[in-house]
N, C-alpha and C positions, 0 to 999 in steps of 0.2 A: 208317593210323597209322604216325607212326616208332620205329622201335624203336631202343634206346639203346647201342652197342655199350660206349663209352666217353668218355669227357668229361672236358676239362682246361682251367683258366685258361691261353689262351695270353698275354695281358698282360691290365694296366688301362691304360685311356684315359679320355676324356671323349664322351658324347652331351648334346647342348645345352646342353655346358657342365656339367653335373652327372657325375662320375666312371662310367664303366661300367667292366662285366670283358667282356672280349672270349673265350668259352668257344668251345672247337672241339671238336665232336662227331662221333664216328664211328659210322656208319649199323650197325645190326644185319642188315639187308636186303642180300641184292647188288646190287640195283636202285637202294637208296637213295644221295643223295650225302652227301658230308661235309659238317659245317654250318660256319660261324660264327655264333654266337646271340651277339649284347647283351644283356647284361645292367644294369639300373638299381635301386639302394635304394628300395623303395616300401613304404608303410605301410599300405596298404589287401589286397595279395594276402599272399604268405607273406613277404612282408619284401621282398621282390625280383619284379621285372617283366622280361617279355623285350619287346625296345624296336625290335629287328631282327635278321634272320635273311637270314645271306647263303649259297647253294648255292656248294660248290666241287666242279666239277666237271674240274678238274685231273688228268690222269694223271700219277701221283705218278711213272712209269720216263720220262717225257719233263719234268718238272718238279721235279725232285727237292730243288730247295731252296726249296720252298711260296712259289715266287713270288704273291703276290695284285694284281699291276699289269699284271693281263691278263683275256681278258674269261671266265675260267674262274670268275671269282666273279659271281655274277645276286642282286640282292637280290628275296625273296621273301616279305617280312614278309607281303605282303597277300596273295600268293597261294598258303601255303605250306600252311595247313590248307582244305581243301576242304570237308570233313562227308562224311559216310557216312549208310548206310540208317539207321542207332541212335545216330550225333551232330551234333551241329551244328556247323558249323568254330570258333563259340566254346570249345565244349567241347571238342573235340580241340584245339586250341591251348592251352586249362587244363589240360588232359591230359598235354600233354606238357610243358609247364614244370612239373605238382607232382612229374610222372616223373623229369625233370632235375635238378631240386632236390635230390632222395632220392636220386640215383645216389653211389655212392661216399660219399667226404667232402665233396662237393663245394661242399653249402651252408656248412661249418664253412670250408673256404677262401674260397668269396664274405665270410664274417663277417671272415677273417682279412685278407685284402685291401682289403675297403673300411674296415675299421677303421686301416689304414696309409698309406693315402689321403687328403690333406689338405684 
């Protein structure tokens, strides 16, 4: 499981045409890497859906102005929750979007951004 150090809208963009927030999350694990998570407005989970998840494994003292045009980003949407002996990668991937959600403020700014979002 990943644990949530901290989490910030680094922009809004677009996937498939429909607005995302592009959130960047920092590992609570030393093992773990930095994320980029997508985010998309959906009405069926808790208002919002994670749509992709890219690993940055960047060294921040060699890379220091968070280049992302190199191959230090791997997207991992499909292979990013595995399961464990007590979940199944569905459920840890629910797990960790309702955990991301509740972090901080940080759904009350997903509310604020996609409501700015044309």
């Amino acid at each position: 499981m990943y644990y949530i150090k901290d989490a910030k809208i680094r922009r809004m963009t677009e996937y498939d045409g429909a607005p995302c927030a592009e959130v960047g999350v920092l590992p609570g694990a030393v093992e773990d890497s930095a994320l980029l998570v997508y985010i998309v407005e959906d009405r069926r989970e808790e208002g919002y859906e994670i749509v992709r998840i890219l690993t940055n494994d960047a060294d921040l003292s060699a890379d220091w102005f968070d280049n992302n045009m190199h191959d230090a980003f791997e997207d991992v949407t499909v292979s990013a929750f595995e399961g464990s002996a007590v979940m199944e990668p569905e459920e840890e991937r629910s797990k960790f979007q309702r955990e991301l959600l509740i972090f901080g403020d940080l759904k009350k700014q997903l509310e604020e951004h996609f409501g700015q979002y044309p």
